[in-house]
VEXDREN-2710 file (C-alpha; in Angstrom, 1 decimal):
% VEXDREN-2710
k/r/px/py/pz
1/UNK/58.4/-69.1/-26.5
2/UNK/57.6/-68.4/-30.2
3/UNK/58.6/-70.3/-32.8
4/UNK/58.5/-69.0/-36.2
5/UNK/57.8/-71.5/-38.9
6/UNK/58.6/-70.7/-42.5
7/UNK/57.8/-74.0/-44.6
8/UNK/59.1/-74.2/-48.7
9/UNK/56.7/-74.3/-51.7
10/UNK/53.3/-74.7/-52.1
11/UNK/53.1/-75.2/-48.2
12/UNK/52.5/-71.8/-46.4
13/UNK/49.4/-69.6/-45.2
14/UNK/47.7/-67.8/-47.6
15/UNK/45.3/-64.6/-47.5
16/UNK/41.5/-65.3/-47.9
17/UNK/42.1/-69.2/-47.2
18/UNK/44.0/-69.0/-43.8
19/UNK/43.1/-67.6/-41.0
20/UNK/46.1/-64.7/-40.4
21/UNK/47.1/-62.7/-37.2
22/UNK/46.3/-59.3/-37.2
23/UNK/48.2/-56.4/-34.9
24/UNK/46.2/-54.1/-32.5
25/UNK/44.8/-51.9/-35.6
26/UNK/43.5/-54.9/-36.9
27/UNK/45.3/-55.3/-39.7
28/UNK/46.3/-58.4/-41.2
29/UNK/49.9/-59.7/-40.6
30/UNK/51.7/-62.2/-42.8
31/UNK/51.5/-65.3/-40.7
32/UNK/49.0/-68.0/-39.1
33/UNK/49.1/-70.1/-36.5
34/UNK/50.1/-73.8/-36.3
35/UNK/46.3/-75.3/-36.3
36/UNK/45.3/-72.4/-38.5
37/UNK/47.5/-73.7/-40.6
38/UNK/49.3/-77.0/-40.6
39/UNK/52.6/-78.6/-42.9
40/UNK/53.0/-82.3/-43.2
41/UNK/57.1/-81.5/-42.8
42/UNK/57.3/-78.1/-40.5
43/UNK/54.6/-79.6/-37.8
44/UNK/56.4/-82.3/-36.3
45/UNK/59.0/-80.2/-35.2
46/UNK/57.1/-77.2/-34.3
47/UNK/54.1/-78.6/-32.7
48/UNK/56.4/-80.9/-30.7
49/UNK/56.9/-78.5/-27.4
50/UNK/53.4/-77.9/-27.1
51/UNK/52.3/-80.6/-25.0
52/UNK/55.1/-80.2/-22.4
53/UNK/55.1/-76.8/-21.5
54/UNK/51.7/-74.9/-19.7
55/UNK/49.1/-73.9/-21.7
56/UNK/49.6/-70.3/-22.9
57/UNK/53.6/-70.7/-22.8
58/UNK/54.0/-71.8/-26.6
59/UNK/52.4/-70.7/-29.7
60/UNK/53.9/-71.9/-33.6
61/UNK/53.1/-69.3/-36.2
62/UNK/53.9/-70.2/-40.1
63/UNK/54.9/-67.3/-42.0
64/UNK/53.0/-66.4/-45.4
65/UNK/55.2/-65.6/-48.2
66/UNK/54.8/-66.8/-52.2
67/UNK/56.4/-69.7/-51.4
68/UNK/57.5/-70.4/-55.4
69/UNK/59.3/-70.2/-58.2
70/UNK/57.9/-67.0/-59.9
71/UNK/60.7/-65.5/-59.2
72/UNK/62.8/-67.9/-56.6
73/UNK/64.7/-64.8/-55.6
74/UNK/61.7/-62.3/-55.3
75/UNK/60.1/-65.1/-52.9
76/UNK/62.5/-65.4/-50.4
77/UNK/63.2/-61.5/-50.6
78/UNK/59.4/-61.5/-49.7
79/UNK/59.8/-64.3/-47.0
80/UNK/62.7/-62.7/-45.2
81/UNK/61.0/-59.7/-44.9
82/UNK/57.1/-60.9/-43.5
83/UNK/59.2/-63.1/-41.1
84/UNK/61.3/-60.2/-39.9
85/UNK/58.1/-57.9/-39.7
86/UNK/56.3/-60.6/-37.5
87/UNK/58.9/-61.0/-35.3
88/UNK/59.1/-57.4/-34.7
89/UNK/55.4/-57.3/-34.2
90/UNK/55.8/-59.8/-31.3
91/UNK/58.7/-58.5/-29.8
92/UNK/57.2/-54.9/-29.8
93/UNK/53.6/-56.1/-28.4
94/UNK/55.6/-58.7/-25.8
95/UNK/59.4/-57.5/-25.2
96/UNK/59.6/-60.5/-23.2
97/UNK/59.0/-63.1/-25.8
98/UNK/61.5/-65.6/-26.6
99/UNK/62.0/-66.9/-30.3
100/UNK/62.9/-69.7/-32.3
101/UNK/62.8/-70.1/-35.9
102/UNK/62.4/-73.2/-38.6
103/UNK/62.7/-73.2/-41.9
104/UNK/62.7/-76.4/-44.1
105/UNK/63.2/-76.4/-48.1
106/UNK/62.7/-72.5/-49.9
107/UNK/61.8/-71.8/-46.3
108/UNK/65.0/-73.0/-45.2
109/UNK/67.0/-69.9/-47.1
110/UNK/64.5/-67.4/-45.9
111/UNK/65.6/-68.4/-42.1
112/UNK/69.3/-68.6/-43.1
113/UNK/69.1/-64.9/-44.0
114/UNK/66.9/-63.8/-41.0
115/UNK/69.0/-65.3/-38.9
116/UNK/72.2/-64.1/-40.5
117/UNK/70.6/-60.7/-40.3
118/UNK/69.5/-60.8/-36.4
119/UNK/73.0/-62.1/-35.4
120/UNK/75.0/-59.2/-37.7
121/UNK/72.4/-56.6/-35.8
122/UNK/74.2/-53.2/-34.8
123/UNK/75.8/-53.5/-30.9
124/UNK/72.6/-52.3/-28.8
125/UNK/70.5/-51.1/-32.0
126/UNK/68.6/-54.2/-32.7
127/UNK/66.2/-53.4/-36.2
128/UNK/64.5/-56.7/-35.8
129/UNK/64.5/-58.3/-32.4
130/UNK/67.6/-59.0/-29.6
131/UNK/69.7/-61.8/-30.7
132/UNK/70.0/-62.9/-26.9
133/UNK/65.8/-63.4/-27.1
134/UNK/66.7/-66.1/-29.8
135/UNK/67.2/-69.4/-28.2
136/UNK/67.8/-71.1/-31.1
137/UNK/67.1/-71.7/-35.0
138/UNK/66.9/-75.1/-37.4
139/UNK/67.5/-74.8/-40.9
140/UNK/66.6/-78.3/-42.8
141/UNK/67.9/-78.3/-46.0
142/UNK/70.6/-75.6/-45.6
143/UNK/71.1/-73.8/-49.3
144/UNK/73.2/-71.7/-47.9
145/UNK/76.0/-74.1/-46.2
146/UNK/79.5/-73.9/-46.9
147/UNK/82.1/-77.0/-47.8
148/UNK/83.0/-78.8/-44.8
149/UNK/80.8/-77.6/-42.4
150/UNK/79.1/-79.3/-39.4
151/UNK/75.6/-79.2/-38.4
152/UNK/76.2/-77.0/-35.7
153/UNK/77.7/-73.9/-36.7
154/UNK/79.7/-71.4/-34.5
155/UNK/79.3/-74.2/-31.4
156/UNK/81.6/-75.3/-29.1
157/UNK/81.5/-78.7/-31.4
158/UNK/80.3/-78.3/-34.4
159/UNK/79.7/-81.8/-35.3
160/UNK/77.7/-82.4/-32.0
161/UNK/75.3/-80.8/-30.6
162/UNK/74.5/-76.8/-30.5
163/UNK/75.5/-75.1/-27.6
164/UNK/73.5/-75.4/-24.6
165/UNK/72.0/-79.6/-25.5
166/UNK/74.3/-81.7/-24.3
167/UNK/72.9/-84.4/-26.0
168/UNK/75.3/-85.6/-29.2
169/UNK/73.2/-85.6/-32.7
170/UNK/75.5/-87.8/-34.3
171/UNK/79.4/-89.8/-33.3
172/UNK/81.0/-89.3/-36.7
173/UNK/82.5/-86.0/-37.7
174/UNK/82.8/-86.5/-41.5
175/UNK/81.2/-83.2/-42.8
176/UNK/78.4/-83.9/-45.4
177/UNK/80.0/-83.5/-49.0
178/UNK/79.6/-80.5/-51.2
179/UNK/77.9/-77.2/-50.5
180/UNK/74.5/-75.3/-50.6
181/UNK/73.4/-74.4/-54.0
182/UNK/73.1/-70.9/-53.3
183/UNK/76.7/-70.3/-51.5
184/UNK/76.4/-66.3/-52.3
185/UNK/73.8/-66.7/-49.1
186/UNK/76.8/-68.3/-46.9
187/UNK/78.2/-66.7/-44.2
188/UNK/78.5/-67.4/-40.1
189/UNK/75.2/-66.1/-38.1
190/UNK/77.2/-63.6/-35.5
191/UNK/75.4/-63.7/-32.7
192/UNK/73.4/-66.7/-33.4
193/UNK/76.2/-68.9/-33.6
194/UNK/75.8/-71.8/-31.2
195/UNK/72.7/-71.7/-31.8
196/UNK/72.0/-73.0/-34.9
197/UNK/71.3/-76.7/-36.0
198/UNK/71.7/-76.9/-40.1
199/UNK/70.9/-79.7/-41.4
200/UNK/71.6/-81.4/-44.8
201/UNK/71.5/-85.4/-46.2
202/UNK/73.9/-86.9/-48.4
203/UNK/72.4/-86.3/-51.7
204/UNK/70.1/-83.4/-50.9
205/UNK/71.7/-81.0/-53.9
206/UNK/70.2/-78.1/-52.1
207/UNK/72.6/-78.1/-49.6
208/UNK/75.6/-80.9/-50.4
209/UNK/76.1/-79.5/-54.5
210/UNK/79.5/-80.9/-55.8
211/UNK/82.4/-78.6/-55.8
212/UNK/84.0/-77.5/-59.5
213/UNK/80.4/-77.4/-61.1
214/UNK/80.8/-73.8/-62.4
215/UNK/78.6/-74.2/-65.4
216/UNK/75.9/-75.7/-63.1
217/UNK/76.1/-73.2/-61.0
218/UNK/75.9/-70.2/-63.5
219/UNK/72.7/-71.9/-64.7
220/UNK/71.4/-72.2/-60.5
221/UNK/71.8/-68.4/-60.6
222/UNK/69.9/-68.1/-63.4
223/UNK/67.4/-70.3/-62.8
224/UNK/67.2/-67.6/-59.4
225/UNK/66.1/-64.9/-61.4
226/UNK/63.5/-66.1/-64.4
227/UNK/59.7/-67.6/-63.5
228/UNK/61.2/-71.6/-63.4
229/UNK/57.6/-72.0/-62.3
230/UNK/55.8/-71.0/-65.4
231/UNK/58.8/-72.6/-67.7
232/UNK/58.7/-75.8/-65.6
233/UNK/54.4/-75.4/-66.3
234/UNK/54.4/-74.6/-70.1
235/UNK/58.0/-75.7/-71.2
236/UNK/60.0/-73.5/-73.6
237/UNK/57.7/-71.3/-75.7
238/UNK/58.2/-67.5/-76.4
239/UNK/57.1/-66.1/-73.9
240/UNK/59.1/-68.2/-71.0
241/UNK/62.3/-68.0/-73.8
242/UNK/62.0/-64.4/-73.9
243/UNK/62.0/-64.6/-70.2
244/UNK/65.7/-66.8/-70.0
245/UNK/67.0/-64.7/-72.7
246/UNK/66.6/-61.2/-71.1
247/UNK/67.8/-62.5/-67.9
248/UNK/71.0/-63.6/-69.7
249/UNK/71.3/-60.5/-71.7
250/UNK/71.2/-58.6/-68.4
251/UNK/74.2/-61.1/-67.1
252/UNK/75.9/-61.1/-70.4
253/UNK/75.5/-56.8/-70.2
254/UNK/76.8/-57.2/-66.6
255/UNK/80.1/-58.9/-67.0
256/UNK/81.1/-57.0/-70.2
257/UNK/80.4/-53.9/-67.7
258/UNK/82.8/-55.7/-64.9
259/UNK/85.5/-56.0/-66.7
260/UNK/85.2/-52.3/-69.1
261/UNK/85.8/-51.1/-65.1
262/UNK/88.8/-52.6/-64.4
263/UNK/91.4/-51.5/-66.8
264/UNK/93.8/-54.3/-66.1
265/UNK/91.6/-56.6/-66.6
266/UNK/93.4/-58.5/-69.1
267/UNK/96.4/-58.9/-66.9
268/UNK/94.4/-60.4/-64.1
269/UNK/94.1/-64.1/-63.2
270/UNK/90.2/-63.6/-63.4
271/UNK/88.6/-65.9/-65.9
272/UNK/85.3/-64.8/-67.8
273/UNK/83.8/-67.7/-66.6
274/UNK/84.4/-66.8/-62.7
275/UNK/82.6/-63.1/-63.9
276/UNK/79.8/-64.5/-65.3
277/UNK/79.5/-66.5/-61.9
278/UNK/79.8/-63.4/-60.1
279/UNK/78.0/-61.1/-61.7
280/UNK/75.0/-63.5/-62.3
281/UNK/74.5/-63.7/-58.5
282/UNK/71.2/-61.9/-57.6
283/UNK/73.0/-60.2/-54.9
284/UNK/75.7/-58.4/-57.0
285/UNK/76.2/-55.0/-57.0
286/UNK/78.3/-53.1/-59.5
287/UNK/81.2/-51.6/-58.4
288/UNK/81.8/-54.2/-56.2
289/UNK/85.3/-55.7/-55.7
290/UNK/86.5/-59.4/-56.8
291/UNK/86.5/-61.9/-54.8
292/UNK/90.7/-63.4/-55.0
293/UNK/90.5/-66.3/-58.2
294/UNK/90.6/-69.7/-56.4
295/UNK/93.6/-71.2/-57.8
296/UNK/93.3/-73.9/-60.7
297/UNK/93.8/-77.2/-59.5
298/UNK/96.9/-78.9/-61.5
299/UNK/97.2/-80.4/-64.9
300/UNK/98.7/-83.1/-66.7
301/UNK/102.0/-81.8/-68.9
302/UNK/100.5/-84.2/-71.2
303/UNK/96.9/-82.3/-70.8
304/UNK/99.2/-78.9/-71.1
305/UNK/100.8/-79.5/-74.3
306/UNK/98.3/-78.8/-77.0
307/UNK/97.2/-75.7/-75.3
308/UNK/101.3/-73.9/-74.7
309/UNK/100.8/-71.6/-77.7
310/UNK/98.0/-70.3/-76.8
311/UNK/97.2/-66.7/-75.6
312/UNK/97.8/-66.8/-71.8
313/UNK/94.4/-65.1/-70.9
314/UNK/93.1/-68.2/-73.2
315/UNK/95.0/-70.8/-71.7
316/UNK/93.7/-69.8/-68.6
317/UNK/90.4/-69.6/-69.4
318/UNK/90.4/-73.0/-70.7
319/UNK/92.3/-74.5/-67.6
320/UNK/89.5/-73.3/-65.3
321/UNK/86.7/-74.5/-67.8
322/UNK/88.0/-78.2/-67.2
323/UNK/89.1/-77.7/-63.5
324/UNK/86.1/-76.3/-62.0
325/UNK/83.7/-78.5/-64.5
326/UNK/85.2/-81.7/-63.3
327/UNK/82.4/-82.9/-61.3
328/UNK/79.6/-81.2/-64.1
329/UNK/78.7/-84.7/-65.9
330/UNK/78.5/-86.9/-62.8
331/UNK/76.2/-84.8/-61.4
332/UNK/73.6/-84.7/-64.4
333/UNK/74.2/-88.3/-64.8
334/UNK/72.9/-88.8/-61.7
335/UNK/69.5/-87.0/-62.8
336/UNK/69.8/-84.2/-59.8
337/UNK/66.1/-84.3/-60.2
338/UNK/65.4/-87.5/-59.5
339/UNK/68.2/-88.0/-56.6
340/UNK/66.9/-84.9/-54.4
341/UNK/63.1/-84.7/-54.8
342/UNK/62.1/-88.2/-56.4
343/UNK/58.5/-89.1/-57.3
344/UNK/56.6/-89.8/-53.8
345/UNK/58.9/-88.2/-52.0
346/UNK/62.0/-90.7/-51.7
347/UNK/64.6/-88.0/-52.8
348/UNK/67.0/-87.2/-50.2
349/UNK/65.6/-83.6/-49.8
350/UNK/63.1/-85.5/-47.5
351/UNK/65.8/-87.3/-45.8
352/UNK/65.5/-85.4/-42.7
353/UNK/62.4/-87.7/-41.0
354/UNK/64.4/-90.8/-41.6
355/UNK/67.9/-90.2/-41.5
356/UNK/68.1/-92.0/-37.9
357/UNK/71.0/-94.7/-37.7
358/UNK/71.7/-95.8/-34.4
359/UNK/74.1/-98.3/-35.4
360/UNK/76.3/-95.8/-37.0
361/UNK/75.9/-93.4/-33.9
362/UNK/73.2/-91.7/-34.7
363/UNK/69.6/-92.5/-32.9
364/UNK/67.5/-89.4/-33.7
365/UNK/66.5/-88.4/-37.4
366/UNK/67.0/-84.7/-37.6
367/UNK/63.5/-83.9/-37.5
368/UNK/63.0/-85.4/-33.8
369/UNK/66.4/-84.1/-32.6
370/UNK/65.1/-80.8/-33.8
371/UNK/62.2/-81.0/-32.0
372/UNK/63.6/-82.2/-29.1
373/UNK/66.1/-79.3/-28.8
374/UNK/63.1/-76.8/-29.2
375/UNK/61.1/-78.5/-26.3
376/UNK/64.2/-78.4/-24.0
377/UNK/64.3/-74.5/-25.0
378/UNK/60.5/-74.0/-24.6
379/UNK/61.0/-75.7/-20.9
380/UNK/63.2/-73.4/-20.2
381/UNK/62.1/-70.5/-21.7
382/UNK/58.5/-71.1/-19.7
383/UNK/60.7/-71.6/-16.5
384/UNK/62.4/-68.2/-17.2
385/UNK/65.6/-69.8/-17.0
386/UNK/69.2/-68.1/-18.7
387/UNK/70.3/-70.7/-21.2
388/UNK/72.4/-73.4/-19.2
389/UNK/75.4/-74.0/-21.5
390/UNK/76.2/-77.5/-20.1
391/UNK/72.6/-78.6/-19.6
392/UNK/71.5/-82.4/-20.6
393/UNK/67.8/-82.7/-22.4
394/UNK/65.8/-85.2/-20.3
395/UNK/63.7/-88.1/-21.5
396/UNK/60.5/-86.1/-22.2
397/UNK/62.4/-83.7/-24.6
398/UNK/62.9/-87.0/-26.7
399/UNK/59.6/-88.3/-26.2
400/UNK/57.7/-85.5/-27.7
401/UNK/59.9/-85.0/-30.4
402/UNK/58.9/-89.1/-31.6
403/UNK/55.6/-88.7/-30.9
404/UNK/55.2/-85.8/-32.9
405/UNK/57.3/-86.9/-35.9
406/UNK/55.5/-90.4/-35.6
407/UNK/51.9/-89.3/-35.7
408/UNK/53.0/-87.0/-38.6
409/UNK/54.2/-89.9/-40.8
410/UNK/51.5/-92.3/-39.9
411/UNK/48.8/-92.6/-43.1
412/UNK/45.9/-89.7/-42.8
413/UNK/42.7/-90.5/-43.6
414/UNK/40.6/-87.6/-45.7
415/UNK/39.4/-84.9/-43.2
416/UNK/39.2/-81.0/-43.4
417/UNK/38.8/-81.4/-39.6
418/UNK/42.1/-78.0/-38.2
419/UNK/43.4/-78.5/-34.9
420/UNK/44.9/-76.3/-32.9
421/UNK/47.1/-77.9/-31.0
422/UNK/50.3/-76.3/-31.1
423/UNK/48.1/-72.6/-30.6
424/UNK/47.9/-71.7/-27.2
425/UNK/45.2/-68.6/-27.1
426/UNK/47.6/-65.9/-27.0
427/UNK/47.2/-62.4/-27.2
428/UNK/49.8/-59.3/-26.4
429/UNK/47.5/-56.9/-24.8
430/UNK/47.1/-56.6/-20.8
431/UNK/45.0/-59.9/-19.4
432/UNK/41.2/-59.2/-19.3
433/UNK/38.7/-62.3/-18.6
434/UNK/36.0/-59.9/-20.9
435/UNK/36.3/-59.2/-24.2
436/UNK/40.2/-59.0/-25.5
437/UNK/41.9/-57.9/-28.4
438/UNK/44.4/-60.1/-30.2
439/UNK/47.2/-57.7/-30.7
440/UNK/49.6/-60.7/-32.8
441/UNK/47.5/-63.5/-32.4
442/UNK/44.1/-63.9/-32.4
443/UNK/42.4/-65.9/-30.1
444/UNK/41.4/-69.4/-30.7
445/UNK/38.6/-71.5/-29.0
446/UNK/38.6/-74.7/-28.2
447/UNK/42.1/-75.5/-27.9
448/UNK/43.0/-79.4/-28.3
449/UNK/45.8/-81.3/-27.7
450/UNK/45.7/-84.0/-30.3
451/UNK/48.0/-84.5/-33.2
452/UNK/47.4/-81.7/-35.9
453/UNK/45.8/-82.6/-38.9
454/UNK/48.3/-82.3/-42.0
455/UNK/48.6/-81.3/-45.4
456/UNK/49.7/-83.6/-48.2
457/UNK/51.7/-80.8/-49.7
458/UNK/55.3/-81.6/-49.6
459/UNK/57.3/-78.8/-49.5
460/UNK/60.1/-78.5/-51.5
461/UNK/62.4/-75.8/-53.9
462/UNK/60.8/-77.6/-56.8
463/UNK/58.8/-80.5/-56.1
464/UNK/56.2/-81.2/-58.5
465/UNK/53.6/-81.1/-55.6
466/UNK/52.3/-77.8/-55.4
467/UNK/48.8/-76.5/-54.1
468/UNK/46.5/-74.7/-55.6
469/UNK/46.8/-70.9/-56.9
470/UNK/46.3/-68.6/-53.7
471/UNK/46.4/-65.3/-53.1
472/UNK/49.4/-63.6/-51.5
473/UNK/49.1/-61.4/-48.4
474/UNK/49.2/-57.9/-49.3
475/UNK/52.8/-57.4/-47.5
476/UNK/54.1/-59.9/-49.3
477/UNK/56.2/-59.1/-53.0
478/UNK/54.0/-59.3/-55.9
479/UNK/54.6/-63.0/-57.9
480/UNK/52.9/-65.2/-59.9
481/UNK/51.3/-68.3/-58.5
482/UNK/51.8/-72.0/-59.6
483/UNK/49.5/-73.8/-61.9
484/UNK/48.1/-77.0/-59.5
485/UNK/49.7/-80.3/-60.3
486/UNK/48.0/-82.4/-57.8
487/UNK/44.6/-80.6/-56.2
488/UNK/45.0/-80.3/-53.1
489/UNK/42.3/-80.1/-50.2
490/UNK/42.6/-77.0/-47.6
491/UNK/43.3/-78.3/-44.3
492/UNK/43.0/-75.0/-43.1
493/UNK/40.1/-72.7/-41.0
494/UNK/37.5/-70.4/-42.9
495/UNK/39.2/-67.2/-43.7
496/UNK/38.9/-63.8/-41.6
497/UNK/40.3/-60.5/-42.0
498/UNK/38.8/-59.1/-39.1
499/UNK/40.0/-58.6/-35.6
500/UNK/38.9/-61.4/-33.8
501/UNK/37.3/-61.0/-30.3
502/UNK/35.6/-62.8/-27.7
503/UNK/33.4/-62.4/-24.6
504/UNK/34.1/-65.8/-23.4
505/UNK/36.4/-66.3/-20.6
506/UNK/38.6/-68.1/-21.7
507/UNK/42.5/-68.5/-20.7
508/UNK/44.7/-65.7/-22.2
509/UNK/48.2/-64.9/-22.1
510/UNK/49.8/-61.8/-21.8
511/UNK/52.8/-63.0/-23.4
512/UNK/54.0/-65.8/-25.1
513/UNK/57.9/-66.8/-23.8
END
């Protein structure tokens, strides 16, 4: 088994620093593997099958995308698309691979959208890779989640467990408040569903935003399309001001288009705040149809009164500005900020590697029951096994997944020592005990099996913690990079662009399942 790894900012493979895969032409892909890289937050959970599968049976490979700000929109665009082309790499050098996928932070709405994308695939036309070769994908920090959903979507019990790990997450089935941020990325995941684990903390605004925070929200889409990076770096000047206005000109240019195309406009329920929300959405299209009004929630006859002579089309508009505004001022009172990031990372958007509470029925934090649902899959994936529906994880599932999150949080000292211990050597190409030729991932010597070494960089939509400008793989969209706040020190292997070979016999696989 596979499992692709896309972290969030500041925390991702990079060309002429990392190490990358290359296909059988030798050209470089848009992805490392774990070792070549690492992540302080992705490796626990992705390293965590290694040590209980054979050698050669499990590789991690992180994704490289501009994992920023410059634009938010352009970056995950450029994520989802190096993740879908690696996968198809693998699949078409290996057809017998199996995959799972991680995502945590930015990284996190890249994998909602892949996997929304492999599991709405056309019926026996697969463009990416076979939604049955999926065993199963985490999304930590799920932008994209909808009120009142569990962290199990499209399972048999959603509040549980996924499909397949009979082994319950949590007791309580009180659905995290709120919604993702982003909920023009919502949707259910087709095929996938059952086997997806999307997780979100109390707090986290990336995934559990207040309902009835329109104005908040037309400033998160926004904030999607202009360079936050370089306003959050220099602050308003004007340059990054020209930058907001233009992008509300176009919105502004957009709605007043919307409604000149439909001619009853004026007669419809439709407020001009609920076009502005929908039009501002990166993924509108003109043309496209609205969406039916959600219904004001009631007011006061008291409240009524000093509004009845107005205009209707007024009155309404001012009826949904105070509905869907309600929870607006709570929210920035609580400094958003602050609650979901926090200086040192005590924000609840880093929640998810110590959210255990076994006295409230829940004895995993979602990082370790994460990793323990991947090692259960990678056992069975190794073991060529069909995906046993009613099948209970055993005691060294749970046991890898501690040990991995554990030596992750435990204090580093200073080293630019990589380890490679979730990378197998793995190549695609027919076995050969002479000289082989990676054709998705090169070979690696001297495979260990201790802990990976791991970055400091937190990843995170906006943390202040970023690393240091890097280049961007040439498949990648074009973006600006982020001016360092904290240096950070590589953890990663010299960089290569070449295809790697060796004459040493050592183990290879002829594919990864």
């Amino acid at each position: 088994m596979v499992t692709i790894s896309v972290a969030g900012r500041g925390d991702t493979p990079t060309a002429g620093t990392t190490k990358l895969l290359v296909d059988a032409n030798g050209n470089e892909l848009p992805a490392a593997l774990a070792g070549d890289h690492n992540s302080r937050w992705v490796d626990p959970v992705v390293n965590a099958p290694a040590d209980d599968v054979e050698p050669g049976s499990y590789a991690a490979v992180y994704i490289a995308y501009p994992a920023n700000m410059a634009t938010y929109e352009d970056a995950v665009n450029a994520g989802v698309a190096n993740t879908q082309q690696v996968m198809r790499e693998i699949a078409q050098a290996c057809p017998d691979t199996k995959f799972s996928i991680v995502g945590y932070s930015e990284g996190a709405d890249v994998v909602r959208r892949v996997a929304m994308n492999i599991g709405h695939q056309e019926e026996g036309d697969p463009a990416i890779v076979d939604p049955d070769d999926v065993l199963g994908v985490v999304i930590l920090a799920d932008s994209g989640r909808s009120a009142g959903d569990g962290p199990f979507p499209g399972s048999k019990d959603p509040f549980s467990n996924p499909d397949g790990f009979d082994q319950q997450y949590q007791d309580g089935r009180t659905p995290v408040s709120g919604q993702g941020a982003l909920p023009g990325t919502s949707g259910d995941f087709g095929k996938l569903n059952g086997k997806i684990a999307s997780f979100c903390s109390e707090g986290d605004l990336t995934c559990a935003a207040p309902e009835n925070i329109s104005l908040l929200q037309l400033v998160v889409n926004v904030g999607r399309q202009i360079n936050v990076d370089q306003l959050e770096r220099e602050g308003l000047n004007p340059t990054t001001g020209m930058d907001v206005a233009v992008v509300l000109g176009q919105i502004a240019m957009a709605a007043f288009a919307d409604i000149a195309s439909q001619p009853n406009w004026m007669a419809s329920d439709e407020t001009f705040l609920e076009v502005l929300l929908r039009v501002s959405d990166p993924e509108y299209k003109p043309g496209q149809q609205p969406k039916e009004p959600a219904k004001a929630d009631s007011i006061s006859t008291e409240q009524m009164s000093p509004l009845a002579y107005l205009p209707q089309k007024v009155l309404n508009e001012i009826i949904g500005l105070v509905v869907t505004n309600q929870n607006t001022i709570p929210v920035i009172m609580s400094d958003p900020y602050k609650l979901t990031l926090g200086p040192d990372h005590t924000g609840h958007h880093f929640d998810y590697w110590r959210d255990a509470n076994p006295g409230e029925g829940r004895p995993l934090t979602s990082a370790e029951y994460a990793a323990a649902w991947l090692t259960h899959l990678a056992k069975q994936a190794q073991a060529g096994e069909t995906i046993d529906k009613s099948s209970e994880p055993d005691a060294t599932d749970f046991a890898a997944a501690r040990e991995a999150v554990e030596s992750a949080t435990k204090p580093k000292s200073a080293s630019t020592t990589t380890t490679t211990s979730a990378a197998p050597t793995t190549t695609t190409t027919a076995p050969t005990t002479t000289s082989t030729t990676s054709t998705v991932a090169p070979t690696t010597t001297a495979p260990t099996t201790t802990p990976p070494a791991t970055s400091e960089t937190s990843s995170t939509t906006t943390a202040p913690e970023t690393a240091n400008p890097q280049a961007r793989t040439s498949v990648a969209a074009p973006a600006q990079t982020v001016a360092p706040a904290e240096p950070v020190t590589p953890t990663t292997t010299q960089p290569t662009t070449t295809q790697p070979t060796t004459t040493t016999p050592a183990p290879t696989t002829t594919a990864t399942r």
